[in-house]
LUMDOMAR-766971 format. One record per atom (N, C-alpha, C): residue number from 1; atom name; x, y, z. Coordinates in Angstrom, 1 decimal. Example, Ala and Ser with C-alpha at 12.3 -4.5 7.8 and 13.67 -1.06 7.14 Angstrom:
BEGIN
REC   num   atomo        u        v        w
REC     1       N     13.2     -5.7      7.8
REC     1      CA     12.3     -4.5      7.8
REC     1       C     13.2     -3.3      7.8
REC     2       N     12.8     -2.2      7.1
REC     2      CA     13.7     -1.1      7.1
REC     2       C     12.9      0.0      7.9
***
This chain:
BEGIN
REC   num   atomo        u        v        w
REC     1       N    220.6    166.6    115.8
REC     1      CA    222.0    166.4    116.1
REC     1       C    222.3    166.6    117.6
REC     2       N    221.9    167.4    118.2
REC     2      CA    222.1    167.7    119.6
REC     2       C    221.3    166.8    120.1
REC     3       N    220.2    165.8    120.0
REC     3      CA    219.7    164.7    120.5
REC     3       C    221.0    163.7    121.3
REC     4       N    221.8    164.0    120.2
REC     4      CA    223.3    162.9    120.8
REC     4       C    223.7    163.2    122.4
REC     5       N    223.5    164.4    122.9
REC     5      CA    223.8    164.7    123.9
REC     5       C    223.0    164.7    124.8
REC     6       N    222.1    163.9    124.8
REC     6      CA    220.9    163.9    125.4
REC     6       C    221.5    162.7    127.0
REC     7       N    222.3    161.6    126.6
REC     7      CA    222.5    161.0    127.8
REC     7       C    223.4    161.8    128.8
REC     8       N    224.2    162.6    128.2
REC     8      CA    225.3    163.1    128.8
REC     8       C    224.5    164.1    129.5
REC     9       N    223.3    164.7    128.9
REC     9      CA    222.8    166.1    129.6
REC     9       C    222.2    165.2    130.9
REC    10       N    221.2    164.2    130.7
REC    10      CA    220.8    163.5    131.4
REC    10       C    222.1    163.3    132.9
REC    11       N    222.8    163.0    132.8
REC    11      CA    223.1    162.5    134.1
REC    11       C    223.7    164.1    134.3
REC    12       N    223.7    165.0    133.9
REC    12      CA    223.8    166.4    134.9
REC    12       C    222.8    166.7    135.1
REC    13       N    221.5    166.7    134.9
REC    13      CA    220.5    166.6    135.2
REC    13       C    219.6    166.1    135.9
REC    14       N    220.1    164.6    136.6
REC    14      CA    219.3    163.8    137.6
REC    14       C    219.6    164.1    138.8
REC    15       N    221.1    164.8    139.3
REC    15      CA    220.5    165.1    140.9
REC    15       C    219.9    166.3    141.0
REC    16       N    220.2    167.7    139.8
REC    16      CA    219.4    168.6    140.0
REC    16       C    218.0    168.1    140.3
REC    17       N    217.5    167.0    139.5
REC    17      CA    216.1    167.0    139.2
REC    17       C    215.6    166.2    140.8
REC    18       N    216.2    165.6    140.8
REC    18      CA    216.4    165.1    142.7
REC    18       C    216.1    166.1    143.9
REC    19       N    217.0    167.2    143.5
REC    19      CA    216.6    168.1    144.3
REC    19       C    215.5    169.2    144.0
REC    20       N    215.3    169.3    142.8
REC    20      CA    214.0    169.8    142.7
REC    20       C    212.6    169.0    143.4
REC    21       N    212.9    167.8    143.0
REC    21      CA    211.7    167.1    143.5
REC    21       C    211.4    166.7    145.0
REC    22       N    212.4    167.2    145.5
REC    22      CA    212.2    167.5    147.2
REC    22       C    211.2    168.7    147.5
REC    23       N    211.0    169.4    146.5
REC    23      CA    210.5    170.5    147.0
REC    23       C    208.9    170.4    146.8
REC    24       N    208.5    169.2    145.8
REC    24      CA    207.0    168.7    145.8
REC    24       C    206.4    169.1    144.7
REC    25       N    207.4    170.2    143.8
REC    25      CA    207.0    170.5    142.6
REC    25       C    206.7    169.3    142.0
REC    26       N    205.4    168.8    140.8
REC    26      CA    205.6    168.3    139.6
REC    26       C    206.2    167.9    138.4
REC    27       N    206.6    167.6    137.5
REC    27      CA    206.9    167.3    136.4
REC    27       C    205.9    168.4    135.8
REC    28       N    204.8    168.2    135.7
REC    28      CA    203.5    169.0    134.7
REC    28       C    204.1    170.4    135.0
REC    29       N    203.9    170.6    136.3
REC    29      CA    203.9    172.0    137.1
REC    29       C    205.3    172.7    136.5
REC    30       N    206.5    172.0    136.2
REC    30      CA    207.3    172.8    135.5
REC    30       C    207.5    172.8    134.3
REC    31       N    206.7    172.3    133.4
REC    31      CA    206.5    172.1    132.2
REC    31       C    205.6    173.2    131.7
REC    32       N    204.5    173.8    132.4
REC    32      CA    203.8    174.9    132.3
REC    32       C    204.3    175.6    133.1
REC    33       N    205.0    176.2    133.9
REC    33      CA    205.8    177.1    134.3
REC    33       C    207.1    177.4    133.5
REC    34       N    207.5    176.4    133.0
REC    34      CA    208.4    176.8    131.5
REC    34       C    207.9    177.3    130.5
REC    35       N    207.1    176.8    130.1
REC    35      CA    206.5    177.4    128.8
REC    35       C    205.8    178.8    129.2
REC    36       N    205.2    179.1    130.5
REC    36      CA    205.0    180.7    130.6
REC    36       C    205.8    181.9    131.0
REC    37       N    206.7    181.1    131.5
REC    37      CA    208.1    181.9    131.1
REC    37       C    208.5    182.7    129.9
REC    38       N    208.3    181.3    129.2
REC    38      CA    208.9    181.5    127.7
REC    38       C    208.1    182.3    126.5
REC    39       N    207.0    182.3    127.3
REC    39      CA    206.0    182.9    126.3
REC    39       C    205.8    184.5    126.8
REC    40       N    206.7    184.2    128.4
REC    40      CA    206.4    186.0    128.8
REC    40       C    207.2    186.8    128.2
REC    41       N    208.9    185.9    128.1
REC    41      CA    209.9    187.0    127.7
REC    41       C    209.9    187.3    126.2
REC    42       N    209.1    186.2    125.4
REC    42      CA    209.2    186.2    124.2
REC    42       C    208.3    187.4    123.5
REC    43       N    207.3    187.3    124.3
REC    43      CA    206.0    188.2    123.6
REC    43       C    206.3    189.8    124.6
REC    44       N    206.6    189.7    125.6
REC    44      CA    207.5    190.7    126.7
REC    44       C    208.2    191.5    126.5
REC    45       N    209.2    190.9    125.7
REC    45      CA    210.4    191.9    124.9
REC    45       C    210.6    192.0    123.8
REC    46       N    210.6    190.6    123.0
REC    46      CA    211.2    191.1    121.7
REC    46       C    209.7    191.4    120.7
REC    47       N    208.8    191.7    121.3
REC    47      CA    208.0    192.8    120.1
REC    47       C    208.3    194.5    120.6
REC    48       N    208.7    194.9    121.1
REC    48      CA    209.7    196.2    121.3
REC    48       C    211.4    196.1    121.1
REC    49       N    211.7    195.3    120.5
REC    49      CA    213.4    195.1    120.1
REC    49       C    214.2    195.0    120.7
REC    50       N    213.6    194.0    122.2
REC    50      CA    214.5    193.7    123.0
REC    50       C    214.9    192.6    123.5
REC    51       N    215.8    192.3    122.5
REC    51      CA    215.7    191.0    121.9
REC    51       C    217.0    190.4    122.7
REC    52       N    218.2    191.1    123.4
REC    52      CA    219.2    190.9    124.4
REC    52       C    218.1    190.3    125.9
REC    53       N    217.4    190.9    126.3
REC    53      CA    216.6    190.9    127.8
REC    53       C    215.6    189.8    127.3
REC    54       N    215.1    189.9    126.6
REC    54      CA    214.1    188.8    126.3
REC    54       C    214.7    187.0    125.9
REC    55       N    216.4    186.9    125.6
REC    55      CA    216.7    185.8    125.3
REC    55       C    217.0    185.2    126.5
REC    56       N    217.7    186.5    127.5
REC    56      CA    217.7    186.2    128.7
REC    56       C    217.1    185.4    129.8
REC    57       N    215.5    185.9    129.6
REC    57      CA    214.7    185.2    130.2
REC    57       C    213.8    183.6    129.9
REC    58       N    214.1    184.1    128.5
REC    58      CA    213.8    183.1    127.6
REC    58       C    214.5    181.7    128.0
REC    59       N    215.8    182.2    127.9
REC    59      CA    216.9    181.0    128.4
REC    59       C    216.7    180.7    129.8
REC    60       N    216.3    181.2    130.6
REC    60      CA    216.4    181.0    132.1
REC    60       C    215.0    179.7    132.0
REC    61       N    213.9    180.5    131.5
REC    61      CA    212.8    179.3    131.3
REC    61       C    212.7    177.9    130.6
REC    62       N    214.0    178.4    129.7
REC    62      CA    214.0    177.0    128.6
REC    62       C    214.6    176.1    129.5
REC    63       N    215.4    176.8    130.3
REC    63      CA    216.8    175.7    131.3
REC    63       C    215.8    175.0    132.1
REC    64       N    214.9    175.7    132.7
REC    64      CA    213.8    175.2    133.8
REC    64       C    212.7    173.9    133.4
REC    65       N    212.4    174.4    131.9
REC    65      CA    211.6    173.3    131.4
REC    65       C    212.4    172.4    131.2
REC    66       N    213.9    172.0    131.0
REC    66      CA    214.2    170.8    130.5
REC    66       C    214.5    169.7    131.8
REC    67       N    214.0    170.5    133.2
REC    67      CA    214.0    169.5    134.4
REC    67       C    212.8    168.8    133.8
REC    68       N    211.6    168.7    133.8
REC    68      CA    210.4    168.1    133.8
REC    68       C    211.0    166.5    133.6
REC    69       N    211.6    166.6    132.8
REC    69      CA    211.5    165.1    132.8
REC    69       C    212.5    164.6    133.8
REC    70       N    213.6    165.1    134.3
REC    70      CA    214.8    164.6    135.1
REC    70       C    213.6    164.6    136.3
REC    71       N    212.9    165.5    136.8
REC    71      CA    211.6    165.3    137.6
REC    71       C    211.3    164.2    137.6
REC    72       N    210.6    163.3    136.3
REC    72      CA    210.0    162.7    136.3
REC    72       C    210.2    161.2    136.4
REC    73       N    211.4    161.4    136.2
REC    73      CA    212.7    160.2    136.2
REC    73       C    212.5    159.8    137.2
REC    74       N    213.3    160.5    138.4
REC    74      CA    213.2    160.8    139.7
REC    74       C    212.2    160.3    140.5
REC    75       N    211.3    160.5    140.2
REC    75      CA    210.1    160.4    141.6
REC    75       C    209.1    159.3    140.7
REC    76       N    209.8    158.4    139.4
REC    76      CA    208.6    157.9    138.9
REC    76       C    207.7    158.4    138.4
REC    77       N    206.9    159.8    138.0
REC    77      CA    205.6    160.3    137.9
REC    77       C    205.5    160.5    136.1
REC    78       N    206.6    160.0    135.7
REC    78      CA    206.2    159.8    134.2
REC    78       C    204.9    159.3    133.4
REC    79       N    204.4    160.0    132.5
REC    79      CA    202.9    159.6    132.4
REC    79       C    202.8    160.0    130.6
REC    80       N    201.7    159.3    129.7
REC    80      CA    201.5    159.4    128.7
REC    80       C    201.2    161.0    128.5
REC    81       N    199.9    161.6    129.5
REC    81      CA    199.9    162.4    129.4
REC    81       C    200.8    163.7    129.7
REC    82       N    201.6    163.4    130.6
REC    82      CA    203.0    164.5    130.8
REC    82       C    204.0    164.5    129.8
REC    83       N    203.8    163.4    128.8
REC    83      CA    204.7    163.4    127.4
REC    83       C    203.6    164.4    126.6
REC    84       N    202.2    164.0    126.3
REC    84      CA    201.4    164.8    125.3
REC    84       C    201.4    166.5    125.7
REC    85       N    201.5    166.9    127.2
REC    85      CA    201.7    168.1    127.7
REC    85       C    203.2    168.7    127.1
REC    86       N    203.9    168.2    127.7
REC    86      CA    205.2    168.7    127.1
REC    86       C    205.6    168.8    125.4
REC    87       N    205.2    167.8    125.0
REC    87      CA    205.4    167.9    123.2
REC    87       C    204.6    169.4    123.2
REC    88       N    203.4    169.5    123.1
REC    88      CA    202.1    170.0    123.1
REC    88       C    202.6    171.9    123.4
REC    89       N    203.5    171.8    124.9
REC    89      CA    203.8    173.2    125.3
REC    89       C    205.1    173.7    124.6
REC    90       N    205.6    172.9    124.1
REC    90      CA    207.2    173.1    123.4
REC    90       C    206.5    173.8    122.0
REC    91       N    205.6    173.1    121.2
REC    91      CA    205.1    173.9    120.3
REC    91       C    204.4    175.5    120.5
REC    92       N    204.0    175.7    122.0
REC    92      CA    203.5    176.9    122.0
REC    92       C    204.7    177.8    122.6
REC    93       N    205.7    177.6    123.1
REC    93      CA    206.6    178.4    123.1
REC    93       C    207.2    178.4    121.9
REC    94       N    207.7    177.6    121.0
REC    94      CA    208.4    178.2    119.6
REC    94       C    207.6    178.8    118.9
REC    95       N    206.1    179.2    118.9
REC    95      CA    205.0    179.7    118.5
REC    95       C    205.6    181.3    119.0
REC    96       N    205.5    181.8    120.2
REC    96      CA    205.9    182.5    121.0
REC    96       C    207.0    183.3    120.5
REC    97       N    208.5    182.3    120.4
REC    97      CA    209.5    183.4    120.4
REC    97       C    209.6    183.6    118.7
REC    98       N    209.5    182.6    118.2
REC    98      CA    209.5    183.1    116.5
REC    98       C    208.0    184.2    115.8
REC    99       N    207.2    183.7    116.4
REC    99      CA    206.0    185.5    116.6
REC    99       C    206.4    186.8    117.3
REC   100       N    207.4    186.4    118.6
REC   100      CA    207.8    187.7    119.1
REC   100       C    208.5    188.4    118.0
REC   101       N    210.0    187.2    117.5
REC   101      CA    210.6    188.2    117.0
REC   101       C    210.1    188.6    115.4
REC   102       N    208.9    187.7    115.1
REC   102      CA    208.5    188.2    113.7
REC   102       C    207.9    190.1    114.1
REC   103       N    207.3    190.2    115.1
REC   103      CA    206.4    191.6    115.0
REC   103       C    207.8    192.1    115.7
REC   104       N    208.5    191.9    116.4
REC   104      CA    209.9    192.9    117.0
REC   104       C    210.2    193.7    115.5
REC   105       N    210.9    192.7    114.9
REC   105      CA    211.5    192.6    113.1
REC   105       C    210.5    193.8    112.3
REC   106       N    209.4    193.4    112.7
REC   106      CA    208.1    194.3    111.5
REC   106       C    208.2    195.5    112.4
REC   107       N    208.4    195.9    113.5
REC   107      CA    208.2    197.2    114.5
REC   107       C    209.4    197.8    113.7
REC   108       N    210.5    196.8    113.3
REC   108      CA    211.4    198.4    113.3
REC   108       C    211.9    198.4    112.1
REC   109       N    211.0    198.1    111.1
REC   109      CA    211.0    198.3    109.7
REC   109       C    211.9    197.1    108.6
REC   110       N    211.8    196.0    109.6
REC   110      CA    212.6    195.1    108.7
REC   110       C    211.5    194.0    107.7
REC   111       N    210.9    194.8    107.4
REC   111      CA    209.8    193.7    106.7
REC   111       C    209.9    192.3    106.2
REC   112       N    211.0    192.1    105.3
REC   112      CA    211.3    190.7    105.2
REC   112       C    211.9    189.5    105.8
REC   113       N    212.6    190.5    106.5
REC   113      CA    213.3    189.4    107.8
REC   113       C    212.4    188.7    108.8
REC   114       N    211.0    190.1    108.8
REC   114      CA    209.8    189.3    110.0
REC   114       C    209.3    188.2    109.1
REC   115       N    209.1    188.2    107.8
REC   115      CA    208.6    187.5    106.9
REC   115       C    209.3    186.0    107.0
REC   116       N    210.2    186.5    107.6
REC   116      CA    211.6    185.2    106.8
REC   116       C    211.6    184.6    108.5
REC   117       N    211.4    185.1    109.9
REC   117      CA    211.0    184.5    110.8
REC   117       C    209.9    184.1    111.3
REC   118       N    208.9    184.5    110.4
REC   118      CA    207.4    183.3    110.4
REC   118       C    207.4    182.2    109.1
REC   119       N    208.2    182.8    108.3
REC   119      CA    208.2    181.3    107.8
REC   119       C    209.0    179.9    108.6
REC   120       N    210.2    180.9    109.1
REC   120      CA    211.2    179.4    110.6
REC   120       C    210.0    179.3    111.0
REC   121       N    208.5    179.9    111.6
REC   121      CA    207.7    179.4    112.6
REC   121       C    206.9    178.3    112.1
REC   122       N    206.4    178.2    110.8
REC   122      CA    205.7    177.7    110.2
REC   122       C    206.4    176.1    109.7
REC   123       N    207.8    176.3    109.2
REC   123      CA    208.4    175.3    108.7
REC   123       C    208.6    174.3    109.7
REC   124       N    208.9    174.7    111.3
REC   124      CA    209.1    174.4    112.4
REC   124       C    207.9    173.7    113.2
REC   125       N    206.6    174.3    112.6
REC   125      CA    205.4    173.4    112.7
REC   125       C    205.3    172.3    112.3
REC   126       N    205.8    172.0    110.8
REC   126      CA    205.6    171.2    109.9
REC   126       C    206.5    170.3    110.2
REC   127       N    207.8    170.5    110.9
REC   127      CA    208.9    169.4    111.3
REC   127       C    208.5    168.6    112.4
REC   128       N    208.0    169.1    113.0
REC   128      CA    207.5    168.4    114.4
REC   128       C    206.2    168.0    114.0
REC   129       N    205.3    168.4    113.3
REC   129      CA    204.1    167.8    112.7
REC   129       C    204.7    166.4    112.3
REC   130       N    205.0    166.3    111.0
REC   130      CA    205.9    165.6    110.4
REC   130       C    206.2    164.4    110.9
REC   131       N    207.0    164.4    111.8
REC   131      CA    207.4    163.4    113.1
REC   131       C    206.1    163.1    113.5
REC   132       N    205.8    163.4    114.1
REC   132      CA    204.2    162.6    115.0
REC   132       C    203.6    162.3    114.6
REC   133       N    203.0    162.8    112.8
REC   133      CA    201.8    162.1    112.3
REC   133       C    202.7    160.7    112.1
REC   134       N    204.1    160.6    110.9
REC   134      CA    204.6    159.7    111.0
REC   134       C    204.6    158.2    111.9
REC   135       N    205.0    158.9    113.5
REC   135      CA    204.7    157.4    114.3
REC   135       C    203.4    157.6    115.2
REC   136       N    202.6    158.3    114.2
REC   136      CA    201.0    157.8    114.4
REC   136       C    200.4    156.7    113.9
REC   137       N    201.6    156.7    112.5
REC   137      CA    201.5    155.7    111.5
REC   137       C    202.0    154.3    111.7
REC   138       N    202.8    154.5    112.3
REC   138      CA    203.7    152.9    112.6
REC   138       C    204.9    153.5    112.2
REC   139       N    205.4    155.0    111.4
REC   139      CA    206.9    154.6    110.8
REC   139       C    207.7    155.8    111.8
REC   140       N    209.5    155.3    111.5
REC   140      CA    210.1    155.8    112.5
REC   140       C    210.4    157.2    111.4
REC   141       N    210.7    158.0    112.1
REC   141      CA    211.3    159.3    111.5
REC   141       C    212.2    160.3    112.4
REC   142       N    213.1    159.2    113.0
REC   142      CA    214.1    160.2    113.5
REC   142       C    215.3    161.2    112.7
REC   143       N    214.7    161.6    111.6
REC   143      CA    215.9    162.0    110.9
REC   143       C    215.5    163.5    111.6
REC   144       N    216.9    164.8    110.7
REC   144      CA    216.9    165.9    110.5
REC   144       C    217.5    166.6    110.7
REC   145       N    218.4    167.3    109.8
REC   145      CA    220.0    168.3    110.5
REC   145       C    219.0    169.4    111.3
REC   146       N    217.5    169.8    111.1
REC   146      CA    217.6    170.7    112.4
REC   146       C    216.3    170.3    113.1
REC   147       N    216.6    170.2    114.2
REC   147      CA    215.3    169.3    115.3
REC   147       C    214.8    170.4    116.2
REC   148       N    214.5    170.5    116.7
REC   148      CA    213.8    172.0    118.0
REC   148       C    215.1    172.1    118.6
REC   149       N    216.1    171.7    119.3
REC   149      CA    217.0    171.9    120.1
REC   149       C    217.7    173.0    118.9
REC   150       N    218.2    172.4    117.5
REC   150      CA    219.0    173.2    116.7
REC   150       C    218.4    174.5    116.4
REC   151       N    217.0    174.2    116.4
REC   151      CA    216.5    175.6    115.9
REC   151       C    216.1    176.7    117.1
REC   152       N    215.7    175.8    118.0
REC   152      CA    216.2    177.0    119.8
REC   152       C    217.7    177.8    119.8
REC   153       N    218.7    177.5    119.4
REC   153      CA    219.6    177.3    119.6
REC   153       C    220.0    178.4    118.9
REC   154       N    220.1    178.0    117.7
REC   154      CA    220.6    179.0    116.6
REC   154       C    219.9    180.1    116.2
REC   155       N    218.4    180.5    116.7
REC   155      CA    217.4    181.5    117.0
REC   155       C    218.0    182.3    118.1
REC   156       N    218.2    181.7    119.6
REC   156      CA    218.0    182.4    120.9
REC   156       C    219.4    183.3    120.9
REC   157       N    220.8    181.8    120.3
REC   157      CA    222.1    182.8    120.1
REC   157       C    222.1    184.0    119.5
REC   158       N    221.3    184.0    118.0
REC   158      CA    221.5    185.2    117.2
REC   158       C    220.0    186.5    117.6
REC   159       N    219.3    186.3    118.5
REC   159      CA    218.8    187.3    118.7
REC   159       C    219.7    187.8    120.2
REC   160       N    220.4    186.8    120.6
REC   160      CA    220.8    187.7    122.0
REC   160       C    222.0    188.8    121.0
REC   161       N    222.7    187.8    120.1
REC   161      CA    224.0    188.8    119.8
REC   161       C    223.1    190.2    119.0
REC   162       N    222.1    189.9    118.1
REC   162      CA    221.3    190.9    117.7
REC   162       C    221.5    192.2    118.8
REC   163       N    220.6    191.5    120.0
REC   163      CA    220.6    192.6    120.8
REC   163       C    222.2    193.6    121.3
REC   164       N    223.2    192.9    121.4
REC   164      CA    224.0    193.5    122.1
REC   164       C    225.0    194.2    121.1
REC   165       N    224.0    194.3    119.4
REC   165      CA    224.6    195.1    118.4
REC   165       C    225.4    194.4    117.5
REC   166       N    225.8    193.1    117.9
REC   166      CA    226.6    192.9    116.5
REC   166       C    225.6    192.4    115.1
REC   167       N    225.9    193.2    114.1
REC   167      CA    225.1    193.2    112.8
REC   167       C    224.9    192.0    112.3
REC   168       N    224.2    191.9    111.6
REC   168      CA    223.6    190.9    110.6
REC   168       C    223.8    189.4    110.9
REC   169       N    223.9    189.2    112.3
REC   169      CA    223.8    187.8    112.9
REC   169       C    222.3    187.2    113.2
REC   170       N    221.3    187.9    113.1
REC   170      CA    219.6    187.4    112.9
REC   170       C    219.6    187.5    112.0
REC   171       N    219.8    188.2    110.8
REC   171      CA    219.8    187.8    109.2
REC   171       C    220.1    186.5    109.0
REC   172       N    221.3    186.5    109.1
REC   172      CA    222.0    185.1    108.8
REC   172       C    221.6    184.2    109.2
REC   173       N    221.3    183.8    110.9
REC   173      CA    220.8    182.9    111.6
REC   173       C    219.0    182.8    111.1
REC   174       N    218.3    183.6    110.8
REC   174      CA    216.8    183.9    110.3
REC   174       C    216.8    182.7    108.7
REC   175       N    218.1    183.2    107.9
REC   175      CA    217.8    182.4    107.1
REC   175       C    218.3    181.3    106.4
REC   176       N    219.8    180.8    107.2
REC   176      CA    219.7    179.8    108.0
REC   176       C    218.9    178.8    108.0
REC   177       N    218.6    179.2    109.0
REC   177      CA    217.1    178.6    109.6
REC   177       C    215.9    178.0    108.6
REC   178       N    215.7    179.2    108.0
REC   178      CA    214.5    178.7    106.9
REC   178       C    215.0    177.7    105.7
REC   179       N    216.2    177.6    106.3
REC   179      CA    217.0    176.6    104.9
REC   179       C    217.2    175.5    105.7
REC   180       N    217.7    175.4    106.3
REC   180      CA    217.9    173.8    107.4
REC   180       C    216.4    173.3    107.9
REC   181       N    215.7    174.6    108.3
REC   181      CA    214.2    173.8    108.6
REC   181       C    213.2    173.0    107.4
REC   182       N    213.6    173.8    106.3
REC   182      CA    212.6    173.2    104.5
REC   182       C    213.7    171.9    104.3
REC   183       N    215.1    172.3    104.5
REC   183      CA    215.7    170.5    104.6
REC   183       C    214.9    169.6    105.0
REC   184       N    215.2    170.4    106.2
REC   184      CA    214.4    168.9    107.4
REC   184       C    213.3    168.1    107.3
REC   185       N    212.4    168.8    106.5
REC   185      CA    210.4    168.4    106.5
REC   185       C    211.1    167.7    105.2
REC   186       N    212.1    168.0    104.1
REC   186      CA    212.1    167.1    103.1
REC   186       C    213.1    165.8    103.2
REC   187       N    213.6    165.9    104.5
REC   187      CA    214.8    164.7    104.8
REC   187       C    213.5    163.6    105.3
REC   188       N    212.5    164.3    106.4
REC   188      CA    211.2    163.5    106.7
REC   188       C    210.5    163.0    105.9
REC   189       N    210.1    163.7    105.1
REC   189      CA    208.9    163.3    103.5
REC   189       C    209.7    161.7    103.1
REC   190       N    211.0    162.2    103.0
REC   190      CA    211.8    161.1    102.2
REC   190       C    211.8    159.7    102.8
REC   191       N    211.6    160.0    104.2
REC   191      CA    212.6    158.6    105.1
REC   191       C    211.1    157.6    105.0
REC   192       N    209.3    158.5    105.3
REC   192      CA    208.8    158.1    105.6
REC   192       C    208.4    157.4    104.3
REC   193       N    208.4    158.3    103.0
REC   193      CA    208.0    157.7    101.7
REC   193       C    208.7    155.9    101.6
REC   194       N    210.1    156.3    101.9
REC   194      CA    210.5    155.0    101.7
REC   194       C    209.8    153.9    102.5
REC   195       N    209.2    154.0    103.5
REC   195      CA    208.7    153.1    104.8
REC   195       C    207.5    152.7    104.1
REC   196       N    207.0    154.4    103.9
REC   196      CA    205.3    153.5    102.8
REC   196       C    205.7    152.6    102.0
REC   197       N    206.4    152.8    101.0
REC   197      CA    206.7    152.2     99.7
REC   197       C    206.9    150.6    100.0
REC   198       N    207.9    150.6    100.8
REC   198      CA    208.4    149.0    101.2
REC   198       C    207.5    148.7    102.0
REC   199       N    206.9    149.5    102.9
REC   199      CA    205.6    148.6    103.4
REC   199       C    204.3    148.3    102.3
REC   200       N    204.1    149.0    101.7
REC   200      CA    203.3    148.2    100.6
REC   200       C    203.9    147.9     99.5
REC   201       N    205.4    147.2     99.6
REC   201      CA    205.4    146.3     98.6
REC   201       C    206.3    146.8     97.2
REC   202       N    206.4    148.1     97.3
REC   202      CA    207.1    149.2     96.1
REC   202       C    206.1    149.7     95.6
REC   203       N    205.1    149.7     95.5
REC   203      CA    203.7    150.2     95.2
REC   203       C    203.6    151.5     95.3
REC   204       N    204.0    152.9     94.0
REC   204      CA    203.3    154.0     94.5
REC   204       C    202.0    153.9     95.3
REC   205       N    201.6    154.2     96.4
REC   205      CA    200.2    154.7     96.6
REC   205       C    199.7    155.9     95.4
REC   206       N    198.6    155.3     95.4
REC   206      CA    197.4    155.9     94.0
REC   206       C    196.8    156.9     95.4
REC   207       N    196.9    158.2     94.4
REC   207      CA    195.7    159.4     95.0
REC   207       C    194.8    158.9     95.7
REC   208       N    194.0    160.2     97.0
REC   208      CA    193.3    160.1     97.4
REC   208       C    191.9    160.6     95.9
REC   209       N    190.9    160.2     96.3
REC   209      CA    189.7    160.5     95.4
REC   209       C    188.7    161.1     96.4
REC   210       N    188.4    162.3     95.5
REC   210      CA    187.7    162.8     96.6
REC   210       C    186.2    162.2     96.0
REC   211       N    185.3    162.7     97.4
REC   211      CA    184.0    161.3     97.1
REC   211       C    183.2    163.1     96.9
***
């Protein structure tokens, strides 16, 4: 859903990225400078339950990676492989902050809640899995009420308010999450099933056999 706002982010984002790129930085170079960011405040703070200071930084780096591409725009230096980098490091930071706050969660005795934020980690694999194998295939799959942006989003808010004490807004937002994210992989399953189907014709596909 936040996809929509992607041209409007875009043109606030191209003279920044302008003026970044005066400075000789890369695209790549802040694409992995984002994601170690992200992976410092995440694994940094919130496995000690500091989950206010850690969204902080968190957010400072997420802001920083989403130049890479206004970078890229900019100076031309877009490349197949600066898209496989970035998909590629976006998965290892949401690895990051949903494992921080699973062992944060398990440090201070909330055992099912850490449970209930590795499953967001896991389902969050599967959604973006999901997508790519699909137009590995030939078929489109833009669907999904929650996409990485929704689930950054609705994570980073309720662990900062976590932090600053107001109650049971990581509960909520934690499971949430695990319900919009098991949507998502089954809004995907769906769009793609239908693509097989009419691409071969209405034809269940017959099982694989194993040899």
């Amino acid at each position: 859903m936040l996809n929509k706002l992607r041209p409007a982010l875009g043109r606030v984002l191209t003279p920044i990225g302008q003026a970044v790129a005066r400075t000789g930085i890369s695209p790549n170079a802040i694409t992995v400078i984002g994601t170690a960011g992200v992976v410092a405040g995440a694994l940094g703070f919130f496995p000690r339950g500091s989950f206010f200071w850690g969204t902080m930084v968190i957010t400072v780096f997420v802001l920083f990676d989403m130049l890479d591409g206004a970078v890229a725009r900019v100076t031309g230096k877009g490349s197949k492989w600066g898209a496989f980098l970035d998909s590629t490091m976006d998965r290892v930071a949401d690895a990051a902050i949903f494992s921080g706050l699973a062992i944060g969660l398990y440090a201070g005795g909330q055992e099912t809640l850490a449970g209930v934020a590795l499953y967001c980690l896991v389902a969050g694999v599967v959604v973006s899995y999901a997508k790519a194998r699909a137009e590995g295939l030939g078929f489109t799959c833009d669907v999904g009420i929650a996409e990485r942006s929704e689930r950054l989003v609705i994570a980073l808010v309720a662990a900062g308010l976590d932090g600053l004490g107001v109650p049971y807004v990581l509960t909520a937002a934690l499971w949430l999450l695990a319900v919009l994210s098991t949507y998502t992989v089954g809004q995907r399953f769906a769009v793609v099933r239908r693509q097989a189907l009419a691409e071969a014709g209405g034809a269940a596909p017959e099982p694989e056999r194993q040899s």
